[in-house]
VMD Tcl script that draws the C-alpha trace (Angstrom):
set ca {
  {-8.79 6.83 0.83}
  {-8.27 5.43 -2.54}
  {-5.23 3.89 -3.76}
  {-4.02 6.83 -5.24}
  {-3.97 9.05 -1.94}
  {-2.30 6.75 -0.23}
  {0.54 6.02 -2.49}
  {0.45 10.39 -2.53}
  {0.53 10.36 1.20}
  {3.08 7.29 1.26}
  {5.36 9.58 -0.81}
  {5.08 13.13 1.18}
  {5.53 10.93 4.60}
  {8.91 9.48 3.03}
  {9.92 12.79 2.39}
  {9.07 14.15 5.46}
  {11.78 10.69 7.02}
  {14.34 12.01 4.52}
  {14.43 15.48 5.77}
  {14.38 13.60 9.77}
  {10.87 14.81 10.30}
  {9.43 13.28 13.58}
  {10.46 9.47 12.34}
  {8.80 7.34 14.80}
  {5.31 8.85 14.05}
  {6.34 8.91 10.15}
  {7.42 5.14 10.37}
  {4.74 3.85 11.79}
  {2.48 5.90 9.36}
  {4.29 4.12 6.39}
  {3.74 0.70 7.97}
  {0.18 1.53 8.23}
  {-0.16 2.41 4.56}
  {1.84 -0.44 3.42}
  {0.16 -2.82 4.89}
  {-3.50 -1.25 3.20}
  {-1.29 -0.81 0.07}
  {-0.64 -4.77 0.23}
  {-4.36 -5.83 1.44}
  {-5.99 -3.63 -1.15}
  {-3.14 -5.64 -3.96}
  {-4.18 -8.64 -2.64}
  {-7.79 -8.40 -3.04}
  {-7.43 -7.07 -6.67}
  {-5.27 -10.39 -6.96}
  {-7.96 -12.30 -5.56}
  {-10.86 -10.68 -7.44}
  {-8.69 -11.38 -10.57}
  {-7.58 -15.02 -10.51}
  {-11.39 -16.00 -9.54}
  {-12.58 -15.02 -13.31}
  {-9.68 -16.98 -14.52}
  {-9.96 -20.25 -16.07}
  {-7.84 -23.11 -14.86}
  {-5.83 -24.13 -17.67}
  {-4.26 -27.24 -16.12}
  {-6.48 -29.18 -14.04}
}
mol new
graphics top color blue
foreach p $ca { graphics top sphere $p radius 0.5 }
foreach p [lrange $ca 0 end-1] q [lrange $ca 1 end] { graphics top cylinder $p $q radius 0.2 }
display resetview
């Protein structure tokens, strides 16, 4: 998926916990998209601060 969908699907599964739809299966979906969410940020991060010069070496 790209990083749109999941933030989409991150929002209609929150929804779906705030009006007590099946939580356990819902929570566990959320961890599983946060924790893409936050290796997906992480390689962007990464990708980033390698074109970056080092300023104070």
């Amino acid at each position: 998926m790209t990083f749109r969908e999941l933030l989409r699907h991150r929002a209609l599964v929150l929804r779906a916990v705030r009006r007590g739809r099946n939580t356990d299966d819902t929570k566990k979906l959320i961890e599983k998209i946060n924790s893409e969410l936050e290796r997906r940020r992480d390689l962007k991060m990464q990708r980033f601060s390698a074109n970056t010069p080092k300023i104070y070496e």
